[in-house]
C-alpha positions in Angstrom: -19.7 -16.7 5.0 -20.9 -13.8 6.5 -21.4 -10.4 4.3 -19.4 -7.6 6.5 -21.4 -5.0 5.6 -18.9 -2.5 8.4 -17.0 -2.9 5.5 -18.5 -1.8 2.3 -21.1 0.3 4.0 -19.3 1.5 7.3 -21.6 4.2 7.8 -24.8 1.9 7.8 -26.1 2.0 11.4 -29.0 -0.4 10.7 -29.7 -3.5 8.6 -31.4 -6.2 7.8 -30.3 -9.9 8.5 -31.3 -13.6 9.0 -30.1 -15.4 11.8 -27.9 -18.7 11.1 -27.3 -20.4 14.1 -27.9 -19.5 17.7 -26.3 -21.3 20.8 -26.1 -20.2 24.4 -22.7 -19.3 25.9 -23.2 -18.8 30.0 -25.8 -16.0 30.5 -25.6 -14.8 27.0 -26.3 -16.4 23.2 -23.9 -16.4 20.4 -25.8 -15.6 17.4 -24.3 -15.6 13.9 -25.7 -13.6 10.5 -26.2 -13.8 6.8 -24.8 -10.2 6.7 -23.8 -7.7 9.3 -23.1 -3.8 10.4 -21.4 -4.7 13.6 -17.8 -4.6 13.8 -15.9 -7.6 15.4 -12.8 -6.6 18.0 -10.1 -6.8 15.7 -6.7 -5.1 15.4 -6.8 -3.0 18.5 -10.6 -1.9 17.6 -13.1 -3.0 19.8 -16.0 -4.2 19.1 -19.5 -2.5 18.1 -22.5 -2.7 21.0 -25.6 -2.2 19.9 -29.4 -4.0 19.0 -30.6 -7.1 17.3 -34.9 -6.8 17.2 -34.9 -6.7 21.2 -31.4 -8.4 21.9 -28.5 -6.2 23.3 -25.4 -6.6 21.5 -22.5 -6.6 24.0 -19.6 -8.2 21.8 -19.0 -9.3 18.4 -16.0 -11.5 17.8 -14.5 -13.1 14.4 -13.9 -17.0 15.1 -12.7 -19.3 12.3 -14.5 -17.0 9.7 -17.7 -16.9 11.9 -18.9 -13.8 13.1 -20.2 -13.9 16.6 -22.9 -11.9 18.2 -22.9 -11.7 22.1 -26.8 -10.9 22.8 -28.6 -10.7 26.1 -31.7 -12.9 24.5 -31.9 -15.5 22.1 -33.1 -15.0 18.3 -34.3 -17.9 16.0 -32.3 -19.1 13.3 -33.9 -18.2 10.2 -35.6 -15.5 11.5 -35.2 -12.3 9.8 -33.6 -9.6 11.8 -33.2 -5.9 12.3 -29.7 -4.3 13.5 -29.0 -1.4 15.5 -25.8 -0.2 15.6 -24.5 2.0 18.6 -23.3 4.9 16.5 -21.9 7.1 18.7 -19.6 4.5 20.0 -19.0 3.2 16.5 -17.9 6.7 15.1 -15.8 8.0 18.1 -14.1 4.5 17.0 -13.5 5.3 13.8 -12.5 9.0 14.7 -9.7 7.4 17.1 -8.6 5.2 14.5 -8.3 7.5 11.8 -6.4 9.7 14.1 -4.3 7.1 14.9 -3.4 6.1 11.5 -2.6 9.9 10.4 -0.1 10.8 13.3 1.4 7.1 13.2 2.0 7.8 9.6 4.0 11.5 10.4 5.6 9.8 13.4 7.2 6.2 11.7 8.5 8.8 8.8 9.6 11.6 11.1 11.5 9.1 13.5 12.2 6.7 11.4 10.7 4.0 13.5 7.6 1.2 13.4 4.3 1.1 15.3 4.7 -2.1 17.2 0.9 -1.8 19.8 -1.9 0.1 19.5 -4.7 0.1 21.5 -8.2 2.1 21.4 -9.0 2.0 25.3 -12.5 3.5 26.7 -10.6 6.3 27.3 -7.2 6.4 25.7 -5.7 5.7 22.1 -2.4 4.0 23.3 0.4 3.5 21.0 3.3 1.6 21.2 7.1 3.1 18.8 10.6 1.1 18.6 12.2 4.8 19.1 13.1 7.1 22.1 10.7 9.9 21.3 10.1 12.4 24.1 6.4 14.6 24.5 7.5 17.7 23.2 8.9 16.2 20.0 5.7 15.6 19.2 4.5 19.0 19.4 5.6 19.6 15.2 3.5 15.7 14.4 0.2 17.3 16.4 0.4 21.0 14.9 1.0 19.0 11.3 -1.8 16.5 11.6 -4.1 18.8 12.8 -3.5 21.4 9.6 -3.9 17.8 7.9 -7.1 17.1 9.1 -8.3 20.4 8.2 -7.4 20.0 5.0 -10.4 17.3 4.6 -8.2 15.3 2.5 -10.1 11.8 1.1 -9.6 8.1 2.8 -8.6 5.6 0.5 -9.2 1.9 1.0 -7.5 -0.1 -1.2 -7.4 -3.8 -2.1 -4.2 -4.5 -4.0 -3.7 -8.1 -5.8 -0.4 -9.8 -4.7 1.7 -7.9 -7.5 0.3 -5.0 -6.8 1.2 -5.4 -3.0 4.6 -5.5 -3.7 4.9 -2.7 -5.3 2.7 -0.5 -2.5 5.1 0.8 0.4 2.8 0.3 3.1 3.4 -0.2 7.3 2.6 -3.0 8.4 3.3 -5.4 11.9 3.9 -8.8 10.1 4.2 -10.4 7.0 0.6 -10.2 4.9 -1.2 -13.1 2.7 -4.4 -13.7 1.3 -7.0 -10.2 0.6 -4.7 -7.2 2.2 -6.9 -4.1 2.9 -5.1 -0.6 2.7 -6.3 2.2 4.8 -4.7 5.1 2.9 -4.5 9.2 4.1 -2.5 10.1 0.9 0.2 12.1 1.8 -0.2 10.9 5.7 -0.5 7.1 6.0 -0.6 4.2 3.8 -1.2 0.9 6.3 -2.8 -3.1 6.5 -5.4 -2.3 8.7 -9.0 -4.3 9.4 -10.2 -1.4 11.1 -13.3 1.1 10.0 -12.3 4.7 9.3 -13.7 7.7 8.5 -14.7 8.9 4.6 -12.8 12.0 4.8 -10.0 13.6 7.4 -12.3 16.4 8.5 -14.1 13.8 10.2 -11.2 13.3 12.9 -12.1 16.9 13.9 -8.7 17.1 15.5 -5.8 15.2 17.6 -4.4 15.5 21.0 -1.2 14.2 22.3 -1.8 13.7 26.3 1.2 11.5 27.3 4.8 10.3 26.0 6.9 7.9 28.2 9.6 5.4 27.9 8.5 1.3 27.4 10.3 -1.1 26.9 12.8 -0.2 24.3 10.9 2.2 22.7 8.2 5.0 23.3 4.6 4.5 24.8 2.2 7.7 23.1 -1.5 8.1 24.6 -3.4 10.1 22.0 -7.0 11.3 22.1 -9.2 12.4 18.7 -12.5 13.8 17.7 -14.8 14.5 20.8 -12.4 12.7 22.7 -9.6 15.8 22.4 -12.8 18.2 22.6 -14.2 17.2 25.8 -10.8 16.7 27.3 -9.6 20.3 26.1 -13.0 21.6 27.3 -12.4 19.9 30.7 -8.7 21.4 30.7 -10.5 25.0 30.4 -12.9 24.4 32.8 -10.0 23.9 35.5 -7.5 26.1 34.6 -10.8 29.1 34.6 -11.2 27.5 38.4 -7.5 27.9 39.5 -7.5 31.3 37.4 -10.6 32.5 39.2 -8.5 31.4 42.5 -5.1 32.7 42.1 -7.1 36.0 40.5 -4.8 35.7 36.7 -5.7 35.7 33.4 -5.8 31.8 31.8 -2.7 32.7 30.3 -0.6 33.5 32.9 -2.0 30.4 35.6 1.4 28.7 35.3 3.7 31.6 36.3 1.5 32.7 39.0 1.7 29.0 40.2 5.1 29.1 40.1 5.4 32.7 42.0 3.3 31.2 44.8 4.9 28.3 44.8 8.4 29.9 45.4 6.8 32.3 47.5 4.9 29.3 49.6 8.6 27.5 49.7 10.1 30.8 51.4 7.5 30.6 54.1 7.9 26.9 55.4 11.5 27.8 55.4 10.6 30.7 57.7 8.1 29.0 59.7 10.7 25.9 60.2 13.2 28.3 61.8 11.2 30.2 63.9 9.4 26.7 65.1 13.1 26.0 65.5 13.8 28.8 67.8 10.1 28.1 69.7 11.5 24.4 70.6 14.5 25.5 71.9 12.9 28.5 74.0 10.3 25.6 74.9 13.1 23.2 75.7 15.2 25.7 77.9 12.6 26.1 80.6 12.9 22.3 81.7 16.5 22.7 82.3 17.4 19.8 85.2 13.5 19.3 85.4 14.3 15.5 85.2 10.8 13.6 84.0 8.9 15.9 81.5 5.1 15.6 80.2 4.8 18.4 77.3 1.7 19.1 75.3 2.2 21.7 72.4 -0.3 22.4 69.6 0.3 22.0 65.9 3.7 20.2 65.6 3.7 17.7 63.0 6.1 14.3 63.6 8.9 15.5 62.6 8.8 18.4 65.2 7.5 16.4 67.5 10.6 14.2 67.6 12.6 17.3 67.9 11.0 18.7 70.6 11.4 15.7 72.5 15.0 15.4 72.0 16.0 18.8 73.0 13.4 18.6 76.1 15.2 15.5 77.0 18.7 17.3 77.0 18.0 20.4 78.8 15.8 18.4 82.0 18.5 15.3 81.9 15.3 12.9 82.4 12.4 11.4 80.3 10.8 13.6 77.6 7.0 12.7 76.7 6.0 15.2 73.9 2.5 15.0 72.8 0.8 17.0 69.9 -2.7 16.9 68.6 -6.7 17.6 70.2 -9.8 16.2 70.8 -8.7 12.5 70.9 -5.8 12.0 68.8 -2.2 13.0 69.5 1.0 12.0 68.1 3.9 11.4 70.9 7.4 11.1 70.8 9.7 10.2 73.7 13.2 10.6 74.9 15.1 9.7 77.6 18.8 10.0 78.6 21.7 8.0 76.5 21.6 5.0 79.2 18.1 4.9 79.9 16.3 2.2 78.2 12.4 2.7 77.5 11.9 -0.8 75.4 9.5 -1.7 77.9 7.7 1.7 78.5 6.1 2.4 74.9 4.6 -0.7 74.8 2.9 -0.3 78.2 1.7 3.2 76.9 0.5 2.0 73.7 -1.4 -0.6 75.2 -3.2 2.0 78.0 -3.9 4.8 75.6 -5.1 2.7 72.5 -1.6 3.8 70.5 0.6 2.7 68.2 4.3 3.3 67.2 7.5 2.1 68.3 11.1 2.2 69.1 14.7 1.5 70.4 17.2 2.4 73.3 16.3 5.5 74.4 13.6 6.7 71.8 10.0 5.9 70.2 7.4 7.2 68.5 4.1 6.6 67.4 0.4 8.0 68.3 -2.6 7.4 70.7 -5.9 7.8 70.2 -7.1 9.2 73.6 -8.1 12.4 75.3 -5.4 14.7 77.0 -7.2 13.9 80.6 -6.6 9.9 79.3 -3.0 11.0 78.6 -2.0 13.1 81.5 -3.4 10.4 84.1 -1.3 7.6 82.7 1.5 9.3 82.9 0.9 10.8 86.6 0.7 6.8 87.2 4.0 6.4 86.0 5.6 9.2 88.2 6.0 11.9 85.4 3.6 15.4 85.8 3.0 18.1 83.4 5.3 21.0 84.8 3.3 24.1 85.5 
């Protein structure tokens, strides 16, 4: 049986070992220990990376009681060993974990509900509740196990016989036998839980709820802790100085300038729309009994395109080809009378002017990719002329 040093020594981030057994999985060797730092993937923690002698550690798993080494190289059973222990990567872990245990603690007693997932991602803590609980109810957990974690309170890990298990009133996912280990925050948390964890809540540094959505039949909660919550506050102030800097207002006051330029922004598509609506019919007006009609107009997006077309179409009384664009792309739309039938016309255009789009009875759609001079002689070849 292998000694798990991660657990009576979780801050030990190197150590000493003899190698039992070493077999070669794929491209990489399973190597198994006397005694070891490195923490096997295990109840939503991931596993610890690292160094044994020159080997690189890229996974450590627990099977049937054996604990597993994924190395790059092979090492010699009964060789003696040194371990390195990716530290950084190890202690954000435990931060996250900690974390997690604290505001899963305030949340299960606040709502009355369980902890049924939880996940330490690259990125994310994800964690799964069987209750309906909504972002800004969580705004009273984070302010509460933040003042927590500044309080430095101790960890406790405890390892209660079965008598004295019963009488603990711990969370936990399932039914427990055998050795039970307690992560305890007292006053916060008292949980089963394999995971490594900080000596002291001060550790944690702090917590940040980022998202709260609806899953399943409960609540999904992605949380971030330690340098995790730093960095992405940091990276939060970093962008809100930018669009501060750019909308000249104080950090404070970015969202209700947003929203004034927004409202303001709103108000001038509206006015643009209209008088874009009053250009089209102007436009439109001059064709009137003009029959066949090439148009080329700058600016108009689909949309307007289509309208154009449409009113060109029932001022001339004939076909309406409205293109809008430069260089060699232009959007088109075209619109004949009710009983005129232009199935077989798009297709041909398409075809010529390398386009795509389509259409029924007496309308279609689409785009081209060819120059104005490309456009204009097609069309002359089909009998219709831009008007002067």
């Amino acid at each position: 049986m292998t000694e798990k040093l991660y657990y009576s020594s979780p801050y030990m981030r190197e150590f000493e070992g003899t190698v039992l057994s070493c077999r070669q999985e794929k491209k990489s060797w399973l190597v198994e220990l006397d005694r070891t730092a490195f923490y096997p993937e295990g109840g939503g923690q991931p596993a610890d990376f690292g160094t044994l002698g020159e080997a690189y550690v890229s996974d450590v798993h627990e099977k049937e009681g054996r604990i597993l080494h994924t190395c790059s190289s092979p090492l010699e059973p009964g060789a003696r060993v040194t371990g390195r222990i990716d530290w950084e990567r190890r202690f954000d872990h435990m931060q996250q974990h900690s974390g997690e245990h604290i505001v899963s603690g305030m949340i299960c007693s606040r709502f009355r509900c369980d902890n049924v997932g939880f996940h330490l991602g690259k990125d994310l803590v994800t964690i799964d509740y069987n209750a309906e609980i909504v972002l800004e109810d969580l705004k009273e957990i984070e302010d509460a196990a933040n003042r927590y974690i500044w309080e430095d309170h101790e960890f406790q890990l405890l390892l209660p016989d079965a008598e004295e298990l019963k009488k603990l009133d711990y969370r936990s996912k399932k039914e427990l036998s055998g050795e039970v280990r307690i992560a305890c925050f007292p006053g916060a948390d008292m949980c089963a839980c394999c995971g490594t964890h900080v000596s002291r809540s001060g550790e944690v540094g702090l917590v940040k709820f980022v998202s709260c959505q609806k899953f399943t039949k409960g609540s999904r909660i992605e949380l971030l802790c330690g340098k995790r919550a730093l960095d992405f506050l940091s990276m939060n102030f970093e962008q809100n100085s930018l669009i501060g800097r750019s909308m000249a207002a104080s950090l404070d006051k970015t969202a209700a300038v947003h929203e004034k330029q927004k409202e303001e922004l709103i108000a001038a598509k509206l006015r643009l729309a209209e008088l874009e609506k009053l250009h089209c019919e102007a436009v439109a007006k001059q064709y009137a009994g003009a029959g066949d009609v090439l148009h080329f107009e700058d600016g108009l997006g689909s949309d307007s395109v289509r309208r154009l077309s449409v009113l060109i179409a029932g001022y001339s009384g004939g076909l309406a080809a409205v293109f809008s664009g430069a260089g060699s792309e232009y959007k088109y739309a075209l619109t004949g009378p009710q009983d005129m039938q232009i199935k077989e016309f798009f297709p041909v255009l398409n075809a010529a002017l390398n386009g795509k789009g389509g259409g029924r009875d007496n309308f279609a759609q689409g785009s081209v990719k060819a120059s104005k001079k490309e456009i204009e002689a097609f069309m002359k070849l089909q009998g219709i002329r831009q008007h002067d």
